[in-house]
Structure formats: structure tokens, C-alpha cells
LUMBAMAR-242913 format. One record per residue (C-alpha): residue in one letter; z, x, y. Coordinates in steps of 0.25 Angstrom, whole numbers, plus 5000, padded with zeros to 4 digits. Each point is the difference from the previous one (the first is absolute). Last residue first. Layout:
LUMBAMAR-242913
NODE   gufi     up   east   north
NODE      a      Z      X       Y
...
end
This chain:
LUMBAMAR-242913
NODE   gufi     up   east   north
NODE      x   4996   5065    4999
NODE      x   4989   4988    4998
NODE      x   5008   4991    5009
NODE      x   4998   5012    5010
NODE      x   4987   4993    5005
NODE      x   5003   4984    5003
NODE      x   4992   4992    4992
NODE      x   4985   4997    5008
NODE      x   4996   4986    5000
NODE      x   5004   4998    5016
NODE      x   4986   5000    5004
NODE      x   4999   4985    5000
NODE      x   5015   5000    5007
NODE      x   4993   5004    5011
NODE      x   5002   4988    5008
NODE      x   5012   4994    4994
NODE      x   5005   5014    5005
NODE      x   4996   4997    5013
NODE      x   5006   4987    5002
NODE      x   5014   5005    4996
NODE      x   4997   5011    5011
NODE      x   4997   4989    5010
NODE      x   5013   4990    4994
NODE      x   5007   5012    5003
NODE      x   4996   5005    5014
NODE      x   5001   4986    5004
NODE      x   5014   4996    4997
NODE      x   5004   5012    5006
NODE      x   4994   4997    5013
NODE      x   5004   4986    4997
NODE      x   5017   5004    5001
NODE      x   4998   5008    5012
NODE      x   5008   5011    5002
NODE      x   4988   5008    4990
NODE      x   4992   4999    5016
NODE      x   5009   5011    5005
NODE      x   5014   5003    4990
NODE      x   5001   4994    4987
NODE      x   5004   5013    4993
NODE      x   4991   4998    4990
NODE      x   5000   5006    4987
NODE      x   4985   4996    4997
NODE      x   4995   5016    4998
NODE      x   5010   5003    4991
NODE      x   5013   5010    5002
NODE      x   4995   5001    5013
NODE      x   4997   5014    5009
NODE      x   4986   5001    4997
NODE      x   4997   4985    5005
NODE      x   4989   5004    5010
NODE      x   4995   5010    4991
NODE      x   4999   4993    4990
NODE      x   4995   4989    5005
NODE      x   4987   5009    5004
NODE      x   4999   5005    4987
NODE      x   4999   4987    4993
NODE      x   4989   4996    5012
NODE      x   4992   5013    4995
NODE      x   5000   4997    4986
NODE      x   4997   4986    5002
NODE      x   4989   5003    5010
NODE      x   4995   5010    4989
NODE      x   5001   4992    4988
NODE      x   4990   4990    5006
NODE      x   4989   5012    5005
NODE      x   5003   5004    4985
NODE      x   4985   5003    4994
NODE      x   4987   5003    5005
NODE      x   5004   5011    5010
NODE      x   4988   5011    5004
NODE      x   5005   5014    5006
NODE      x   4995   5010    4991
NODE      x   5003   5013    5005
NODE      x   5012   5002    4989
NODE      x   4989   4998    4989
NODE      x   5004   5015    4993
NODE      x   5012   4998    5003
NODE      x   5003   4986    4994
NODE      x   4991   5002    4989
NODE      x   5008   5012    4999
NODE      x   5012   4993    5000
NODE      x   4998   4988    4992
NODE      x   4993   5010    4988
NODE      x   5015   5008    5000
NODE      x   5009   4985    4999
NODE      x   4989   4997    4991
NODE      x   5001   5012    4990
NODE      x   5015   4998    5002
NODE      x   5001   4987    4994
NODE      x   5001   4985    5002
NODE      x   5001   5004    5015
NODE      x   5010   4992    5009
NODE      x   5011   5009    5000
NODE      x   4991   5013    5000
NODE      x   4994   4994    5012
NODE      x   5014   4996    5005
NODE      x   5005   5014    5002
NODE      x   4988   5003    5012
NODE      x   5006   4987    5005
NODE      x   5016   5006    5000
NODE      x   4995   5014    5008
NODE      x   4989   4992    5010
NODE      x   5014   4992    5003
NODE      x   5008   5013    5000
NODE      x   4992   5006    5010
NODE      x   4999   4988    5009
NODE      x   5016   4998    5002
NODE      x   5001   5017    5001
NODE      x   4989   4999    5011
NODE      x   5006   4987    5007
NODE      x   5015   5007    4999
NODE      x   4992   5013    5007
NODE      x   4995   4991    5011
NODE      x   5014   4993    5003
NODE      x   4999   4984    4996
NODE      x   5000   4992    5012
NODE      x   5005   4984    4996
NODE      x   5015   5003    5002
NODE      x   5014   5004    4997
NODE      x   4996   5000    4983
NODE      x   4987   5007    5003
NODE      x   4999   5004    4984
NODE      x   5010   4994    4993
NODE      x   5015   5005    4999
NODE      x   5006   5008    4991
NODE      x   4990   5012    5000
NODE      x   5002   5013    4992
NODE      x   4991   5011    5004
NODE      x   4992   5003    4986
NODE      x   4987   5007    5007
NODE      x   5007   5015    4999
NODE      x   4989   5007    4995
NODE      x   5005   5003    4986
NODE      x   5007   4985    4999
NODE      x   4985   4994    5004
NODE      x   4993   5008    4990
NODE      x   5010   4996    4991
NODE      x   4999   4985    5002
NODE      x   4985   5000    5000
NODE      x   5000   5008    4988
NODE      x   5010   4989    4994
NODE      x   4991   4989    5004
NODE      x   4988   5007    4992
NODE      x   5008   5000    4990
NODE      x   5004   4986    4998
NODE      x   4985   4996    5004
NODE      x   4996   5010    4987
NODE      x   5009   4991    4994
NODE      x   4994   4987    5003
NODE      x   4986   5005    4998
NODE      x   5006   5006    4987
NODE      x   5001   4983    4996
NODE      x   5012   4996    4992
NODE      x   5005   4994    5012
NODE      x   5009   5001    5012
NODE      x   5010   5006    4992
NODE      x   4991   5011    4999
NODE      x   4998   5003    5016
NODE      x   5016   4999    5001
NODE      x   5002   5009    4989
NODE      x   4991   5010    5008
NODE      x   5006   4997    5013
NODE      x   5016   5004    4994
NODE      x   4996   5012    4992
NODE      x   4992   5006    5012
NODE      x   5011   4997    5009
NODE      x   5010   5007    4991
NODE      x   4991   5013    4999
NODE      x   4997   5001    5016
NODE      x   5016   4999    5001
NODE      x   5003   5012    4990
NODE      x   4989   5006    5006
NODE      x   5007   4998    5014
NODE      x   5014   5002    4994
NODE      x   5009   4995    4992
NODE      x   5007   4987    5006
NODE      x   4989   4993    5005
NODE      x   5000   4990    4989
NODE      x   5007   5007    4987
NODE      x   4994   4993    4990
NODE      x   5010   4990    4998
NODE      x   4996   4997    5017
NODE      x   4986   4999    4996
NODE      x   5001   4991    4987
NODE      x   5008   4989    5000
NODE      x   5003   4998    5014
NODE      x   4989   5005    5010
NODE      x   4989   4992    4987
NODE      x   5009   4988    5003
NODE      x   4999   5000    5014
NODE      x   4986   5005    5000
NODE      x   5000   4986    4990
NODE      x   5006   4991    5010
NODE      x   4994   5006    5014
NODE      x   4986   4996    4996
NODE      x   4994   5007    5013
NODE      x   5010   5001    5011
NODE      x   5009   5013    4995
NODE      x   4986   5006    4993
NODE      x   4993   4999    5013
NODE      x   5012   5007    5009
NODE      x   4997   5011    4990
NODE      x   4984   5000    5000
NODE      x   5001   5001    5017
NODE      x   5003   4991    5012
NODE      x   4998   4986    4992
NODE      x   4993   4989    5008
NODE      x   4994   4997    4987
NODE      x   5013   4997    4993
NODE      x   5004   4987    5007
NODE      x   5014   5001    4995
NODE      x   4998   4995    4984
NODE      x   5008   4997    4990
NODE      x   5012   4993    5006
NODE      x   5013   4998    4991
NODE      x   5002   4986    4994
NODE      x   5011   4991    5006
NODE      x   5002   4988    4993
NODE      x   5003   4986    5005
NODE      x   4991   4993    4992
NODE      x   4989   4998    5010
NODE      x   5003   5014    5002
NODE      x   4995   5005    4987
NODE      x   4987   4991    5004
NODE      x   5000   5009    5014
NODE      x   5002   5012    4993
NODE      x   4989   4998    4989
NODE      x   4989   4994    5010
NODE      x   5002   5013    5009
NODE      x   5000   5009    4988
NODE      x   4986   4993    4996
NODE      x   4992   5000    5013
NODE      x   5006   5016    4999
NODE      x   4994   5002    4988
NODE      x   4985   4991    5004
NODE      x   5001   5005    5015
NODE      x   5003   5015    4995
NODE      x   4989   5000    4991
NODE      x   4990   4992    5008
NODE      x   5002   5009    5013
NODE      x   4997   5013    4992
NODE      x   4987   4992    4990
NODE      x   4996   4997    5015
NODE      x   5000   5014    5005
NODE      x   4994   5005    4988
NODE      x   4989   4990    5000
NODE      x   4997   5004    5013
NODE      x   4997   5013    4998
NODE      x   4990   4995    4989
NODE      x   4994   4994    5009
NODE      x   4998   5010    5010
NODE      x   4994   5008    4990
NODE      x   4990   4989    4997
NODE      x   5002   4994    4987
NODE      x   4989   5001    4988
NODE      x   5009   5007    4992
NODE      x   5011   4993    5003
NODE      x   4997   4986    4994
NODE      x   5014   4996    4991
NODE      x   5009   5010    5011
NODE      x   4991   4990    5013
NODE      x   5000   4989    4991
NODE      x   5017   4999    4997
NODE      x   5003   5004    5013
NODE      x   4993   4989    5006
NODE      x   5007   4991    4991
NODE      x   5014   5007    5000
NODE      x   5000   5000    5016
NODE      x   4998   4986    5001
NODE      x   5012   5000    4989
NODE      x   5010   5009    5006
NODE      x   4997   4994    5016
NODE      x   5004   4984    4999
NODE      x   5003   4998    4986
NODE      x   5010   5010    4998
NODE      x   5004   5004    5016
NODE      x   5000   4984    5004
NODE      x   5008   4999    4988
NODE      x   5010   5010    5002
NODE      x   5001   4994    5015
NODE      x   5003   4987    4995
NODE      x   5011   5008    4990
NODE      x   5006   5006    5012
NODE      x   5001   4985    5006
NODE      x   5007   4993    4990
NODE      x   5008   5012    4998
NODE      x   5004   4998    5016
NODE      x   5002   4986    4996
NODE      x   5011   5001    4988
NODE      x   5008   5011    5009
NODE      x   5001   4991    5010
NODE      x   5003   4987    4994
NODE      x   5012   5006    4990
NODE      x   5002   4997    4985
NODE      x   5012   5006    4997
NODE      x   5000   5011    4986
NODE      x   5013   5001    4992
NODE      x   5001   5014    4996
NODE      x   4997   5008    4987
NODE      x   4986   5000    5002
NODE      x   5000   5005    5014
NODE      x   5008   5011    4994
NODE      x   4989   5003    4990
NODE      x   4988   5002    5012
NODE      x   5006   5013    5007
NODE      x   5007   5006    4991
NODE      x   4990   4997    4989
NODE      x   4989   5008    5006
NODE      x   4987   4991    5002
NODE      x   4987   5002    4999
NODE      x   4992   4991    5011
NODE      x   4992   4997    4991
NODE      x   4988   4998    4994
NODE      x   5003   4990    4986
NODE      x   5014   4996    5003
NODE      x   5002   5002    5015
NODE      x   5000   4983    5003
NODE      x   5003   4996    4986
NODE      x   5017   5005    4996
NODE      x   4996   5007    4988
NODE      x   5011   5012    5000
NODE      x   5010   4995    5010
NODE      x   4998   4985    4994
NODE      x   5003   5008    4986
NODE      x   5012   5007    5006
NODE      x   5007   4988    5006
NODE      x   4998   4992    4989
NODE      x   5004   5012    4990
NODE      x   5014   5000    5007
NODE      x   5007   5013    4994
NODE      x   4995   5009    5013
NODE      x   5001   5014    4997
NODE      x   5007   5006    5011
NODE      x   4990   5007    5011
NODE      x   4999   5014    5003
NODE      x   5007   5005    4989
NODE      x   4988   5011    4996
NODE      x   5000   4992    4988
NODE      x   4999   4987    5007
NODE      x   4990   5005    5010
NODE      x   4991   5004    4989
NODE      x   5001   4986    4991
NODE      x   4996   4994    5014
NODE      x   4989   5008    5003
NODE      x   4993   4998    4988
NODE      x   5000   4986    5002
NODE      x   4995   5000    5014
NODE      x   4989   5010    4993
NODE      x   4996   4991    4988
NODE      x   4999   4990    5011
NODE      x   4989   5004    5007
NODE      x   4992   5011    4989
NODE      x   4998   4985    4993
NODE      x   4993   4994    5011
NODE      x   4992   4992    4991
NODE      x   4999   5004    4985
NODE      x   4990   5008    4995
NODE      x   4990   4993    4991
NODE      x   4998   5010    4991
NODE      x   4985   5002    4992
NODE      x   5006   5012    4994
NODE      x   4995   5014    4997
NODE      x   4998   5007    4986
NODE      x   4997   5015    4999
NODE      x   4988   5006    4993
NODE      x   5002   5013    5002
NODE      x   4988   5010    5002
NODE      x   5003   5013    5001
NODE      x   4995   5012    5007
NODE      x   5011   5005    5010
NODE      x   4994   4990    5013
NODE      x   5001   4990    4989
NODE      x   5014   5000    4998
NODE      x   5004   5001    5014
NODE      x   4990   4985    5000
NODE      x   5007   4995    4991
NODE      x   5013   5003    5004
NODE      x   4996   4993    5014
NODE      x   4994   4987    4992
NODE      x   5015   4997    4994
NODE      x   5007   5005    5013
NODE      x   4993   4990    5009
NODE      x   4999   4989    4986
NODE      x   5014   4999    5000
NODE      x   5004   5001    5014
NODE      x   5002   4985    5004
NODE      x   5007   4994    4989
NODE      x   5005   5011    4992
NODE      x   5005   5007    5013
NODE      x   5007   4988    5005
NODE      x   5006   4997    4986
NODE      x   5005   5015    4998
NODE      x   5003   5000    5014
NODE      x   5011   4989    4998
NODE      x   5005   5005    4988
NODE      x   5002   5016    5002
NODE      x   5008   4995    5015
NODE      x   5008   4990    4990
NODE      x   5003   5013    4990
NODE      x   5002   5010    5010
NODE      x   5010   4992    5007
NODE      x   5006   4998    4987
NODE      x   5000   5014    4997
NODE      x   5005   5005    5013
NODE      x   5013   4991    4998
NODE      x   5002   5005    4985
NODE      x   4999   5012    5006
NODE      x   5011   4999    5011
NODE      x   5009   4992    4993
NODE      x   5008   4991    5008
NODE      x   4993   4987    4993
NODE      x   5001   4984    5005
NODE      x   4992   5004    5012
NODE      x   4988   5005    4993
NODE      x   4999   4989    4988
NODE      x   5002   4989    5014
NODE      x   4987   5007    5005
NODE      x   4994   5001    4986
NODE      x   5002   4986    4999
NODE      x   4992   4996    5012
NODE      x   4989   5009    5001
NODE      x   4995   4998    4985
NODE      x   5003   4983    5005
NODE      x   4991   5001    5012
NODE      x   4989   5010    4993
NODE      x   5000   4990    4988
NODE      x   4999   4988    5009
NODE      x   4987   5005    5009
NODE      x   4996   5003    4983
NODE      x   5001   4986    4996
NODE      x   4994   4995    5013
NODE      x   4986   5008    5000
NODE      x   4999   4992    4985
NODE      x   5000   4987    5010
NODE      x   4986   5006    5006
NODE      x   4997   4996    5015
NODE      x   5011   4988    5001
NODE      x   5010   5008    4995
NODE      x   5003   5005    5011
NODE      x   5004   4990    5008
NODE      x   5007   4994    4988
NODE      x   5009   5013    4998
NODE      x   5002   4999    5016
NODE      x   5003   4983    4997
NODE      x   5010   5005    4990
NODE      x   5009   5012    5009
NODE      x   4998   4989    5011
NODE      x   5007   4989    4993
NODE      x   5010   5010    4993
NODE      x   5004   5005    5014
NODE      x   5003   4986    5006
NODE      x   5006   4997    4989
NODE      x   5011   5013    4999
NODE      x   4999   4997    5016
NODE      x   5006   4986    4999
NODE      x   4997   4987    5008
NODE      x   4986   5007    5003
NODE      x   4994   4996    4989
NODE      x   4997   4986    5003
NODE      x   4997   4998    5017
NODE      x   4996   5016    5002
NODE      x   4994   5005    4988
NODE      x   4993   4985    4996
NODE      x   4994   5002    5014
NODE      x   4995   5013    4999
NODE      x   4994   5000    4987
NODE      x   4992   4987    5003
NODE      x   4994   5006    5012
NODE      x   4996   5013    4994
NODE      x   4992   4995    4988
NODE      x   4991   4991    5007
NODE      x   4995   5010    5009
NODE      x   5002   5009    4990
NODE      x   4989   4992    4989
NODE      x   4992   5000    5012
NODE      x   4997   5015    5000
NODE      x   5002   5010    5012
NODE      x   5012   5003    4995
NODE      x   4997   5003    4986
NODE      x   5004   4994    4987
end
């Protein structure tokens, strides 16, 4: 069941009212509805998905009480081990078999022989690299004793499967979303309309720009060799603003659903393409999983701790695993690495300046060198997309020489529509750069007046029914 499909327009209304006016009389209840209609939810693409969403949530949840219940260092590592062996066994079957399988072959034919190795027609399971990580990090933290294990499965199973982020995110941490399981949640106006209106905007952003980008990038990368050079520039630029308006379309739906319920879900994206350098990209771009990744495996690695090769080493680690949890696909390794380079060749020449606040934040003129860093690093992170987009690296290498060696071909065929929206999306942007969400209004000016509201959102609401004939496209990382 996906957002921009009937089924959860009709889904979501019925959930929220039986959660608030029959469950909501005690939070065991409450939490046992929401934990059953997320399994539900799920279910609804393949009901097999559901047995194992339910055997990563019951692995993590008895090895986390097996953990606390023990004193003994070892047998603590080893059941750890154990739940962290499980649930990557089952990701790794599921959506790396076949990678690894055809990869040993190959290494075995580069040395002269020819095995005759089996592969798998598997289904993979949507958004399972999602929450086998917030699962992960919960067994994790409670061996680290950084959060008790909680002995109420309702609690923990709504944490685990809990719809709004279960198949693309935000990923949780369990000390941030766990505690809002174990407490009684209020229904409040204002909290429940500013989700209302973060997830318009997620929409506008999915249906709107994501998917009139997706169909002119979709013939320009399925026709390239024919394309102008200019052409196929724009197909990276668009293929750049579809991604981040079709993820973070979906993280804005996601948080303000969660907050229809009265949960708070962390943000997943701080308008990244106004990002200064790669670094201050990486804090704003999927801020969930470079959590994660900072968490579990570069600061256990050392971090910054050991040295600049030490450093270099850790980063490499952290953007490669991030390139192949994206996908079996050594297009999305190599897009790993590539990151990694970037990230390094930044550190070495001292591109990594920590910003906490947005670009411009006291006003609207932006320094000439903040601009040039702003502008480098969006021709950085779109030069990364081609291997993102590209079904292999002979294309992602054929797409930029074709683009090169054409780049004094000017005409356009494809993507005028895609363009405006592009444009327009990175206009708002820019204007609301400082919100959490582009809708959180502060109903100051003309947003004082009830029917200037009132307006905007009956006239975005209208614009969405109008594309909604493009709007076939599932969201991208529902794959991953």
C-alpha cells in the first residue's frame, strides 16, 4: 500500500479514527491496534513480507530482554552477535544473494573456470534494509546500555512496524521513538494540522515534481544515445531534483502522518542542495541512515580519533556500505565510493567546515564563496546520480561521453514541464529554508487571513488532482 494510492487514502482515515475515539482508552490497546494495522499495511504488497517484518521484530525483542536479563560479558556479546548474524543473514539473502552469487562467478571465470552457479528469481521484500536497521539499533543500544529493554511487545512492535516510516524511512533509534511508545499520547489541533499540512507538501513534492521529472527522465536515460548534450545535462538535473522530491516527498508525508498520531519522527532532510560542502551534505541528505552509519560503524571504527588515514580509511568504509545497502547494483557501490573520494578530497583540503545553520540564515544575500562551495557541491552530488540512475557502469560511462562529446548541442525535446517544477520547487525552497517543512506557517502577512490559507491549500490540493495522471510512479527508495 503506498501513499499515493487509493487504498491509503481510504486506509488512513479509518485507522485514525478507530486510534483516537476506540483505542485510545488504554495505551496497551492503542498500541496493539497500531502495531496490527502497520502489519496490515504491509502486508498488503505481499503477506509473506509480514512473517519476516514480524520475525525481525520478535528476534530483536527477545534478544533484547535475553541481553539485559544476563551479566555475562560474553554470553551478552554473543547474543547480540546472534540477533545482528540473523537479521543480516535475512537481508543479505534476500537482497544480496544473487549480487554476490553472479560476482563469485565472474572471479571464478577471470582464473579460468567456468562454474555453473545457481541464482534466485527473489522477490525482495519492500523496505527491508529500513527496519532491519531500526531493529538492529535497538538490540545495539541495549547491549551498549543505552536504552533498557523494554518487556512490553505492544510497545515495541508498534516501535518497529509503526506505517508512516516502515518501508522508507525515516529510521528511527529506539531512544527517540520507543518512549513515545511507552507513554500516553494527546491528541492536540495543532500538532495534527501542521502534519496535515507537511504531508500536502509531501505530495505536492511526489506527485507534483518526483514524477514529472520520472517520466522525462525515464525517455531522455531509455533514448540517450540520440539526445542532445544539453539534453542529457538536463536529465541529470532533473533525475537530481526527482530523487530528493520523491525521498523527501515521502519523509514529509511519513512525519506528518506520525504526527497525526501524535508521534514525533525525527527530520530526514534539511533542504540539502543549499548544502555549503559534501559534509554539511551528508548531515542534511538522509539524515536517519548517515546517523545510523556515524553510530554503528564509524565512530566503532575509531571515527576521527586515529589519525588523517585512520580518518580517510573509516569514511571509505562507511560511504562504500552505504553505496551497497542501497542495492545489489555496483552502480550503487561505486556511487558509495565515489562519495567517499569526495569526502576525502574534501577532509585533505580542508572543505569540511561545520555549519549549523543554513545557508544565509540572517538574510537573503549568500557570501560569493558560500554560493561557489553551494554550487560546487550540487555539480558534485548530480555528477553522483549518473552512477545512481544508470543500470550499469558501461551506461553511467556511455552517458557521459555521449554527454561530452555532444555538449555543443543545444536542442531540448523532453522535460520543459519537469523543468518549471524543478525550478519552482527550488525557489520555495529557498524561500522557506529556514522551516522544518515548507507549510509551517507562521501565520504572519496574508497566512493571518483564514481564506488566504484556505486557498493555497484547496489550490495545491487542485494541483495534484491534476497531475495525479503521472503520479504511476512508486516512490524510488521503496526498492532499498
Amino acid at each position: 500500500m503506498s501513499f499515493n494510492s487509493l487504498q491509503f487514502i481510504l486506509f488512513l482515515p479509518v485507522v485514525w479514527i478507530l486510534y483516537w475515539y476506540v483505542f485510545n482508552k488504554k495505551l496497551r490497546l492503542q498500541n496493539w491496534f497500531l502495531g496490527a494495522a502497520s502489519v496490515f499495511f504491509y502486508a498488503c504488497w505481499d503477506w509473506r513480507f509480514a512473517l519476516l517484518l514480524l520475525l525481525t521484530t520478535v528476534s530483536s525483542y527477545g534478544t533484547g530482554l535475553l541481553i539485559e536479563r544476563t551479566h555475562v560479558r560474553w554470553r551478552r556479546s554473543a547474543l547480540s552477535a546472534a540477533n545482528i548474524v540473523l537479521n543480516l543473514a535475512i537481508l543479505g539473502f534476500f537482497k544480496y544473494y544473487n549480487f554476490f552469487a553472479e560476482a563469485f562467478a565472474e572471479m571464478l571465470r577471470a582464473i579460468g573456470l567456468l562454474p555453473d552457479i545457481a541464482t534466485l528469481q527473489l522477490l525482495l521484500p519492500v523496505g527491508i534494509s529500513f527496519y532491519t536497521f531500526q531493529a538492529l539499533s535497538y538490540s545495539i543500544d541495549v547491549y551498549r546500555g543505552k536504552v533498557p529493554a523494554t518487556r512490553r511487545f505492544d510497545a515495541f512492535l508498534a516501535y518497529v512496524t509503526f506505517f508512516p516510516q516502515l518501508v522508507a524511512g525515516p529510521i528511527e533509534r529506539a531512544t527517540h521513538l520507543l518512549p513515545q511508545m511507552l507513554r500516553t499520547r494527546v491528541f492536540t489541533y495543532e500538532t495534527a494540522s501542521d502534519g496535515c499540512r507537511q504531508m500536502l507538501w509531501g505530495f505536492v513534492k511526489k506527485i507534483v515534481v518526483a514524477d514529472n521529472c520520472a517520466v522525462a527522465v525515464d525517455m531522455i536515460w531509455g533514448d540517450y544515445t540520440s539526445m542532445s548534450g544539453l539534453q542529457l545535462l538536463v536529465g541529470v538535473l532533473l533525475f537530481t531534483i526527482q530523487i530528493y522530491a520523491d525521498f523527501s516527498g515521502y519523509s514529509d508525508i511519513a512525519i506528518g502522518c506520525a504526527r497525526l498520531f501524535g508521534i514525533e519522527l525525527v527530520a530526514n532532510f534539511r533542504y540539502p542542495y543549499f548544502s555549503r560542502n559534501p559534509s554539511e551534505f551528508w548531515r542534511r541528505w538522509h539524515v536517519s541512515l548517515m546517523k545510523w552509519f556515524r553510530q554503528y560503524i564509524y565512530i566503532p571504527l575509531g571515527g576521527n580519533r586515529g589519525g588523517l588515514n585512520a580518518t580517510m580509511r573509516n569514511i571509505m568504509i562507511v560511504f562504500t556500505l552505504s553505496g551497497l545497502w542501497h542495492g545489489a547494483q555496483w552502480t550503487y557501490v561505486w556511487w558509495g565510493i565515489y562519495h567517499g573520494v569526495v569526502m576525502c578530497v574534501a577532509l585533505l583540503l580542508g572543505w569540511n567546515k561545520h555549519y549549523s545553520r543554513v545557508i544565509a540564515s540572517r538574510g537573503w544575500v549568500v557570501r560569493p564563496r558560500e554560493f561557489a562551495g553551494m554550487l560546487l557541491t550540487f555539480v558534485l552530488v548530480a555528477m553522483g546520480w549518473i552512477l545512481f540512475r544508470s543500470g550499469s557502469l558501461a551506461e553511467a560511462d556511455n552517458y557521459v561521453q555521449h554527454l561530452l562529446g555532444h555538449i555543443g548541442e543545444t536542442e531540448i525535446t523532453v522535460g520543459y514541464r519537469a523543468l518549471f517544477y524543478s525550478a519552482a520547487l527550488l525557489v520555495i525552497d529557498w524561500t522557506c529554508r529556514r522551516r522544518e517543512h515548507v507549510l509551517q506557517l507562521n501565520f504572519g502577512g496574508v497566512f493571518r487571513y483564514r481564506w488566504c490559507r484556505w486557498v493555497m491549500y484547496y489550490g495545491l490540493v487542485a494541483l495534484i488532482i491534476h497531475e495525479l495522471h503521472q503520479s504511476q510512479q512508486a516512490f524510488i527508495y521503496f526498492q532499498f
